[in-house]
N, C-alpha and C positions, 0 to 999 in steps of 0.2 A: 373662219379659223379662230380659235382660241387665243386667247393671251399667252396660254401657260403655251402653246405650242409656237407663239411668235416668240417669245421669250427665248424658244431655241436658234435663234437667229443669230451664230456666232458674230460676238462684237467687231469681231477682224472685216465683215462684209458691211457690216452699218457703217464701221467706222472706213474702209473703201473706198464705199458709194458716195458717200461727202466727198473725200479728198477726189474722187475723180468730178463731182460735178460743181464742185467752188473752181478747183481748175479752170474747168471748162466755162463759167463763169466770167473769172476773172480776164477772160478774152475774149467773151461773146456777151455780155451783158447790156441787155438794151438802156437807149440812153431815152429820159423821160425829163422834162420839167420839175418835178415833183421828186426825183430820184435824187438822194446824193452822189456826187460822183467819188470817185476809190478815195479813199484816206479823209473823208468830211463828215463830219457828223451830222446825221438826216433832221431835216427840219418837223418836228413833229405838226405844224400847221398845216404844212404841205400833204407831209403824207396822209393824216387825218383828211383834209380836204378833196385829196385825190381818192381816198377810196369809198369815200361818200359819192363822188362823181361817179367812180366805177359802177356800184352795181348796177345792172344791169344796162350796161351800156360798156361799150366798146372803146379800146386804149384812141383808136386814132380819131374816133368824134369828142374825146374828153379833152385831146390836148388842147385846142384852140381853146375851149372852155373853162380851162386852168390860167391858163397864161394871159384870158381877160379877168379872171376874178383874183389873183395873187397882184395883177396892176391897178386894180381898185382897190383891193382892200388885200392889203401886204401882210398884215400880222390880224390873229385870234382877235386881236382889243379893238382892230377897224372894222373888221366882220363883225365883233359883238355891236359895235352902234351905227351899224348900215337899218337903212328903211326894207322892211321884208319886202313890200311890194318892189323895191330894189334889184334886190338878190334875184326875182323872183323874172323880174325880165330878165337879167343876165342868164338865165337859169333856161328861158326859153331853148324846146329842141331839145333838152336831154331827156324830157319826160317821168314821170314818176315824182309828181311836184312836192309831196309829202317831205322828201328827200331835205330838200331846199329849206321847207320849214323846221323840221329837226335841224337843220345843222344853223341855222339863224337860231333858233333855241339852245341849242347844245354851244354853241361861240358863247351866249350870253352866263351863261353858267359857268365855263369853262374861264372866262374874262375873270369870275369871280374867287378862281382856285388859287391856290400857292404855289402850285406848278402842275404841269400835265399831268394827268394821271398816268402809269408806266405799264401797272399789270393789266390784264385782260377784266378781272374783275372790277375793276376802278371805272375801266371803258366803259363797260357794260352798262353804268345807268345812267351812259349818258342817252336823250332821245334818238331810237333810230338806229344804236347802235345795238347790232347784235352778234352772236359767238364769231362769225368770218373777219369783221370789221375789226374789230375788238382785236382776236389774236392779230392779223394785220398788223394795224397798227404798233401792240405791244411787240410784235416781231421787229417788223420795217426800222420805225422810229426809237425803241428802246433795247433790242437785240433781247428780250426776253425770248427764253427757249418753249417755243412755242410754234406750229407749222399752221399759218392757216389752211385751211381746204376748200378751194375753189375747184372747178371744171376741171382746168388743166393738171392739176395736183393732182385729182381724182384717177385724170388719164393715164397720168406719168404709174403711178402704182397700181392700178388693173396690171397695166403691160409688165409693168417690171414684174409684181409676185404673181402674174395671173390668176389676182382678187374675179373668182367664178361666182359673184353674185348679184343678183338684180340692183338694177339700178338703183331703186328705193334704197338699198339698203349699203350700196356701194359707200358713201360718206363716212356711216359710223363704221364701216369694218376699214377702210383706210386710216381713220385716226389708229386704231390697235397699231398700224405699219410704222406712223410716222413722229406716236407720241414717245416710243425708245429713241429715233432719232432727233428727235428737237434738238436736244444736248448734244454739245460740242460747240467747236470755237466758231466764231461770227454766227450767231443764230437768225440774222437780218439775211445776209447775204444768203444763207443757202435756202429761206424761205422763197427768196428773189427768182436765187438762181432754178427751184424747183417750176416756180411760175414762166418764167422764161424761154426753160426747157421742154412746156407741155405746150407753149403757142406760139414756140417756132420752128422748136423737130420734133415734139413727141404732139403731131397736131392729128385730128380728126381722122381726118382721109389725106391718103399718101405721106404718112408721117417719112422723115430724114433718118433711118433708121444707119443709114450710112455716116451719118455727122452726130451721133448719139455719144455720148462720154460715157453710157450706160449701158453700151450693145453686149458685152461681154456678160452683164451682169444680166438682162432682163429675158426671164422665161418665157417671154410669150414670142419673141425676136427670137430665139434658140429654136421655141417649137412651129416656127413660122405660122404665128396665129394673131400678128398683133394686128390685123380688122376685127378681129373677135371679142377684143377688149377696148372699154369697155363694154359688158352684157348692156344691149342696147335697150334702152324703157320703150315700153308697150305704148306706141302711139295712140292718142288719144281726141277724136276728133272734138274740133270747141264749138261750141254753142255760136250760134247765130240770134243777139240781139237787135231790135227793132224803137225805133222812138224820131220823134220828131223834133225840130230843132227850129226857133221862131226867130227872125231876122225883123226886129223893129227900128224904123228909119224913122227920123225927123229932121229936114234942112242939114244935112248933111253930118246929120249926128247916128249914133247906135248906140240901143237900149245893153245894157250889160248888167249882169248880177253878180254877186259873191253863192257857189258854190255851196254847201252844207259842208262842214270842218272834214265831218268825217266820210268816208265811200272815194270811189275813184276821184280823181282831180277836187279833190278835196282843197277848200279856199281858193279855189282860183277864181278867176274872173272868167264870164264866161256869158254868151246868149243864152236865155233861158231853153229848157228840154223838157220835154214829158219824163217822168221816169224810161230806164232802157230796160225791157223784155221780153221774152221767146214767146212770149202770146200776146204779143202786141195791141190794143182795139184803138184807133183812135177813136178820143173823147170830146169831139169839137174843141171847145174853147175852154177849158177846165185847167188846161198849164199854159195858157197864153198869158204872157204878159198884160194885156188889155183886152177887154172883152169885147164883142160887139163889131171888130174890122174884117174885112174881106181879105184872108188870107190869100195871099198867092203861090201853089207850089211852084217850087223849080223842076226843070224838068229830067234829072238827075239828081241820084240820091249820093248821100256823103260815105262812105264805107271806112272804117277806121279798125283797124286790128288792137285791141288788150292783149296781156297774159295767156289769159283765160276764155277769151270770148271774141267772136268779130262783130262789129259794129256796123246796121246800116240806118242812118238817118236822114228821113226826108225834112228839105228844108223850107219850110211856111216864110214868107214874106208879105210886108205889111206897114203902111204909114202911118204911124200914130196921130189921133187923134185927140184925145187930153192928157198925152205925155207925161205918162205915170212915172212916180216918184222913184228915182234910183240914179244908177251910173249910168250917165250919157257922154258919149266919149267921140270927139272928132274922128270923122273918117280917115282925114287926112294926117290925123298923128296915131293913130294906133298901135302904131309899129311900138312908141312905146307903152305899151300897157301888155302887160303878164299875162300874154294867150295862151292856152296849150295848144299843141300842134293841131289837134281836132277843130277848136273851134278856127284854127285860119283856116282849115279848108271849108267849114262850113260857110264864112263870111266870103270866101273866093267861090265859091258856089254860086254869086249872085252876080250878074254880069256889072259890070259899068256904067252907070247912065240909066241903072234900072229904072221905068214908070211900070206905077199900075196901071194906064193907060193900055187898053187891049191892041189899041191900034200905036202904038210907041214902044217898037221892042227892040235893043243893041243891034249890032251886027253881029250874026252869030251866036242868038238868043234859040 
């Protein structure tokens, strides 16, 4: 649909749709950590904080994750002079560790500012932040008039205008819908209240079309078509990755490395890997930590899901011999040191009491 043709969108229905879903809002509005409550002015650490947590990751795994990192480090200036490797175990289990390291870059920066920046373009260089986050935040925290578009927003306007177009292309033609409505009074709140509305009655499947502030207003609910929207994206089967993954012991220690900055789990700590690929060869001892030792495989392989890809990696075990130079880390304190979730299932991969002994094998080995 065209501009010039949303444009015909008499103001009387824009302006409507507001007053019926701040309404509706104003007595269904989820309560968050991060949220201000009615009549307070939003903490912009918070909600910056929070929707660095959000992406891609879900409201009810973030909150415990908010609520430990706002009691360490309470304001911008104690995040700017926290230790990354810090942050970075508190960090463990949300995944997407990149995340973490922008926003320990982006705190330090931001420490250095005269005040938060307000508009979306100011957000924008900071690292890591991009157009969603941006508006967010200049929404949430400064009521600039501006709608972010996330999933649920996406959904909320398929159904309402019954936007009939591919997914791909679903996002830009909802900003046409939602950049006439940004303006008007609380621009926080009814970004909120749009968010709200798409992941608690206007959700996936069996949406509450009964509990909708908007039932009256939304064509797809009129033409009893709202499974149909949004046009669902063309599934896409993912690729199946292959690689191996080396588990070096010495006296109750394990070999650990720093990651390459850039690629998946980028900086993190980590057992060394062969590269991960769909034509996998193993190459003997070419990405072994140490040359020269009698690997041991396990007998179960590590499988791990990406974005983009699933992951299956066999796990090489192995006791060093001239305990090559790097991060050797206690068994028995790991827990703090900055794993990603991959690598604890690769290290729980290895039974307890492991020997290379043929004849010395767990219970249950």
């Amino acid at each position: 649909m065209s501009v010039n043709h949303l444009q015909k969108i008499p103001n009387i229905i824009r302006d409507n749709i507001r007053r019926k879903i701040l309404s509706w809002y104003d007595e269904n509005r989820r309560i968050f950590p991060w949220r201000a409550e009615k009549g307070q002015v939003p903490n912009p650490y918070y909600v910056y904080l929070s929707e660095v947590m959000l992406q891609q990751t879900t409201v009810a795994t973030v909150d415990d994750y908010f609520r430990r990192f706002i009691k360490r480090w309470p304001d911008l200036k104690a995040l700017s002079m926290a230790d990354l490797e810090d942050i970075l175990v508190e960090w463990q289990g949300l995944g997407y560790y990149s995340r973490a390291r922008n926003l320990h870059k982006s705190a330090k920066l931001l420490a250095d500012f005269p005040c938060f920046p307000q508009a979306p373009e100011g957000l924008m260089g900071l690292p890591g932040v991009g157009d969603y986050t941006a508006a967010a935040v200049a929404s949430i925290a400064f009521d600039h008039p501006i709608i972010p578009i996330d999933g649920n927003i996406m959904r909320v306007f398929s159904r309402l205008f019954r936007i009939d177009v591919p997914f791909t292309n679903l996002k830009r033609e909802v900003f046409l819908y939602t950049s006439p409505m940004a303006k008007g009074e609380r621009p926080g709140d009814f970004a909120q209240s749009l968010m709200d509305l798409g992941a608690v009655v206007c959700r996936p499947k069996n949406p509450k079309c009964d509990e909708c502030p908007l039932q009256t207003c939304c064509q797809a609910f009129l033409k009893g078509e709202t499974s149909k929207f949004p046009v669902p994206k063309e599934r896409i089967q993912k690729l199946v990755r292959f690689g191996i993954a080396y588990v070096l012991l010495r006296e109750g220690q394990i070999f650990l490395e720093k990651r390459p900055e850039k690629g998946l789990l980028g900086g993190m700590t980590a057992v060394p890997t062969t590269p991960w690929l769909v034509d996998f060869v193993d190459q003997g001892d070419l990405y072994s930590p140490e040359k020269g030792l009698d690997w041991e495989i396990m007998p179960r392989q590590v499988k791990h899901t990406f974005t983009h890809f699933h992951l299956h990696l066999t796990v090489k075990v192995a006791v060093s011999q001239n305990s090559p130079a790097g991060i050797w880390a206690p068994l028995e304190t790991l827990e703090t040191v900055a794993l990603p979730t991959l690598m604890k299932k690769v290290i729980e991969c290895v039974p307890d009491g492991f020997s290379l002994d043929p004849c010395v094998k767990p219970q249950g080995y």
